[in-house]
Structure formats: C-alpha cells, structure tokens
C-alpha positions in Angstrom: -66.4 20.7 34.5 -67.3 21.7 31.1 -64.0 22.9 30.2 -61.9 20.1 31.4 -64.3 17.8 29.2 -63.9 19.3 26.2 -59.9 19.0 26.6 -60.3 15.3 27.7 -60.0 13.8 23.8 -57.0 15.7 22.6 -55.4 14.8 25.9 -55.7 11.2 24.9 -54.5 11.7 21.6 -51.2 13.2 22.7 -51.0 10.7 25.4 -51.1 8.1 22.5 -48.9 10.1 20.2 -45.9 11.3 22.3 -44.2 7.9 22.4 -44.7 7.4 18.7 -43.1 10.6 17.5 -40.4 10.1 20.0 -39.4 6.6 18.5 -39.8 7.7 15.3 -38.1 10.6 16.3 -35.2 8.4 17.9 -35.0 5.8 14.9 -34.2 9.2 12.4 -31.4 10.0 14.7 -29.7 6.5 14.7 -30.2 5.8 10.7 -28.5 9.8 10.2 -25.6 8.7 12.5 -24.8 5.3 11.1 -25.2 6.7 7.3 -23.1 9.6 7.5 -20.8 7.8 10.1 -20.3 4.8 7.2 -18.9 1.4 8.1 -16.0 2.3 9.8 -17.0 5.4 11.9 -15.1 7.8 9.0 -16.0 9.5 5.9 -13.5 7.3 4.0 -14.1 5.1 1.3 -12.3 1.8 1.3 -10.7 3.3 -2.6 -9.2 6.0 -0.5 -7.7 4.6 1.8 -3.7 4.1 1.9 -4.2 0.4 2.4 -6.4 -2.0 2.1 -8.9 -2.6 4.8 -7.8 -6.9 5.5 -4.8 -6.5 7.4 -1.8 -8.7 6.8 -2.6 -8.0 3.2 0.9 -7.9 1.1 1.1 -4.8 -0.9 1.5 -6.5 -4.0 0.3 -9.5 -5.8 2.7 -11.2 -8.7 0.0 -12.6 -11.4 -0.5 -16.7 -11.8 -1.7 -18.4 -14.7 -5.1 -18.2 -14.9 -5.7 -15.1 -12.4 -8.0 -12.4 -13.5 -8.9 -9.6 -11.0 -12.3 -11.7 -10.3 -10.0 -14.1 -9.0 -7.5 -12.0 -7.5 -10.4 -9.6 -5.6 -11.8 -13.4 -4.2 -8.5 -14.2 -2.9 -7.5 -11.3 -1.2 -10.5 -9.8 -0.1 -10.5 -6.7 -2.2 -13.1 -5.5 -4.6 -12.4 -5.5 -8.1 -12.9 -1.4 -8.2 -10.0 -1.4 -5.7 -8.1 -3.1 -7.5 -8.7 -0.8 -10.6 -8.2 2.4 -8.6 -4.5 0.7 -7.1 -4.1 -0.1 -10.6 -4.6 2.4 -12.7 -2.8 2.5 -15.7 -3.4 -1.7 -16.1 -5.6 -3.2 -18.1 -8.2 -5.3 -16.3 -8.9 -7.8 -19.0 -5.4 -8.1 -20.0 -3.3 -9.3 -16.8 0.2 -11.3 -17.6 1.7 -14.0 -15.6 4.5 -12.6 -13.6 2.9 -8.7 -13.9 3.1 -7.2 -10.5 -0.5 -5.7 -9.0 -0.8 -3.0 -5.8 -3.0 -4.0 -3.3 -2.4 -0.8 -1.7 -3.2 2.6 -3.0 0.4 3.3 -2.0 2.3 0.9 -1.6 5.8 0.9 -0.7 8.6 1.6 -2.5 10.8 -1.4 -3.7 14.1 -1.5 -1.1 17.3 0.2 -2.8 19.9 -3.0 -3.2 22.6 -2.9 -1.1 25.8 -1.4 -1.6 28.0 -4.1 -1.7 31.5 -3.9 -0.1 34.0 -0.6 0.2 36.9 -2.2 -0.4 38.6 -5.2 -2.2 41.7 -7.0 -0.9 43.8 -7.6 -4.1 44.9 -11.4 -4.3 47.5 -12.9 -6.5 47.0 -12.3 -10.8 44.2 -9.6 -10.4 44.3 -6.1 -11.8 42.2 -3.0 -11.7 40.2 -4.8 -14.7 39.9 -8.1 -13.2 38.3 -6.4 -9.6 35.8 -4.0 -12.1 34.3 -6.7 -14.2 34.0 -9.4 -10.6 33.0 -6.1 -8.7 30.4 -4.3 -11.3 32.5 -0.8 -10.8 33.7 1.3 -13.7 37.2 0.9 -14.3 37.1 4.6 -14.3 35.5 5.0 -11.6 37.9 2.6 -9.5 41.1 4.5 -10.8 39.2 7.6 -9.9 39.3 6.0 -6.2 42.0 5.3 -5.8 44.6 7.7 -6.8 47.5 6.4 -4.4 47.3 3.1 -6.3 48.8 2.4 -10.1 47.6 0.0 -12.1 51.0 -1.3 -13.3 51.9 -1.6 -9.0 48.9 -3.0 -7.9 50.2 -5.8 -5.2 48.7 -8.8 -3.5 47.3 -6.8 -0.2 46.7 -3.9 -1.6 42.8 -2.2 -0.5 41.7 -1.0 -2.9 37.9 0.9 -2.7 34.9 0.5 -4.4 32.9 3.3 -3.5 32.8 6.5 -1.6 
C-alpha cells in the first residue's frame, strides 16, 4: 500500500497535465500549418504571382487626371508594392494622364493589327501609286507582287495583291 501511495501525487499531476500539453501541443501544429501554408494554401506571394489575385481585373490601367498609385491600388484592389513590382521601370510619383500601367506581372502582349486585305480590284483612274498611298504598301513592294501586271497596263478589273 505504501508504494501505490507514494505514486498517488505524480499520478495526479499527469492526469492534470496530459490534456494541457496536448492542446498546446495541437494549437503549435495548427499556427505551423497556416503560417507556412500562407493565405492561399501556396508559398506564393501575391508580387509573384502572374496575375493579380481580384479576378476580372483588366491587365492594364490607362492613367486619369488626378490618379496616383494610392488611388489606383484603392480602385483596383491591388497594393501599391504590386503595382511597383508590375511596374518597374515607372516612376511612382510621376504618373501621366494617358500612361499605360500593368496590373499583371505579365500581362499580355498587345494583339498584332490585322493584315488588311490580299488583293485590290483596280477601278477606273487608279494606278499602282494611287492603290500604295490608299493601301499603305510600298510601291516597290506592290510591283514586286505583282510581276504579271505593268504599270502603264494596269486595267479596271485587274487583282492586283497586296501581300504574300
């Protein structure tokens, strides 16, 4: 009986511990997860990523009277040092009315304009000078074209191509 006595107080004391070192215990666990987990269950810092985190968010933003990148961050829901690392090589305190911004980190490139028609129908009075300055192709390059065609024939009807 002695011996089962003596054991009697540190049997209470674990009794009364055990559940404390297991919460605390359980509570390290959860703040190490959600800390090295960050916001958005990745290591990735909203900087990083390829686009910004709001979605529907435009990749660019044209500069208004009046906007600074206080302003700018407010409205679209991006913080100013995202806007700095999109923006590298701008000046912060010096933004211009009709200066583009990316609100992307990479944003998309600008779509190529369009080719414009192959060919031209010749109509009454034009020549291979008239259909280069109303078409925007070298006179050159239009002779170049078309080799079949002479500029001192050239009829009403005749097709004449613009481009490869």
């Amino acid at each position: 009986m002695q011996f089962a006595a003596a054991n009697q107080p540190r049997g209470r004391i674990a009794r009364l511990l055990a559940p404390a070192a297991l919460a605390a215990l359980l509570a390290a666990i959860i703040v190490v997860v959600m800390t090295s987990a960050g916001p958005s269950g990745t290591h990735s810092s909203p900087t990083n990523s390829p686009r910004a985190t709001i979605p529907g968010l435009a990749p660019y933003w044209t500069v208004r009277p009046g906007d600074t990148y206080a302003r700018i961050s407010h409205k679209t829901g991006l913080s100013i040092a995202q806007l700095e690392a999109f923006n590298p090589d701008t000046d912060p305190n010096n933004v211009l009315p009709g200066q583009r911004l990316n609100l992307w980190l990479h944003p998309p490139l600008p779509r190529p304009k369009p080719l414009g028609p192959r060919s031209w129908t010749v109509r009454p009075g034009e020549s291979f000078g008239s259909i280069a300055a109303q078409t925007g192709v070298n006179l050159a390059k239009l002779e170049q074209l078309n080799p079949q065609l002479k500029p001192t024939t050239l009829q009403p009807g005749n097709q004449v191509r613009l481009r490869p």
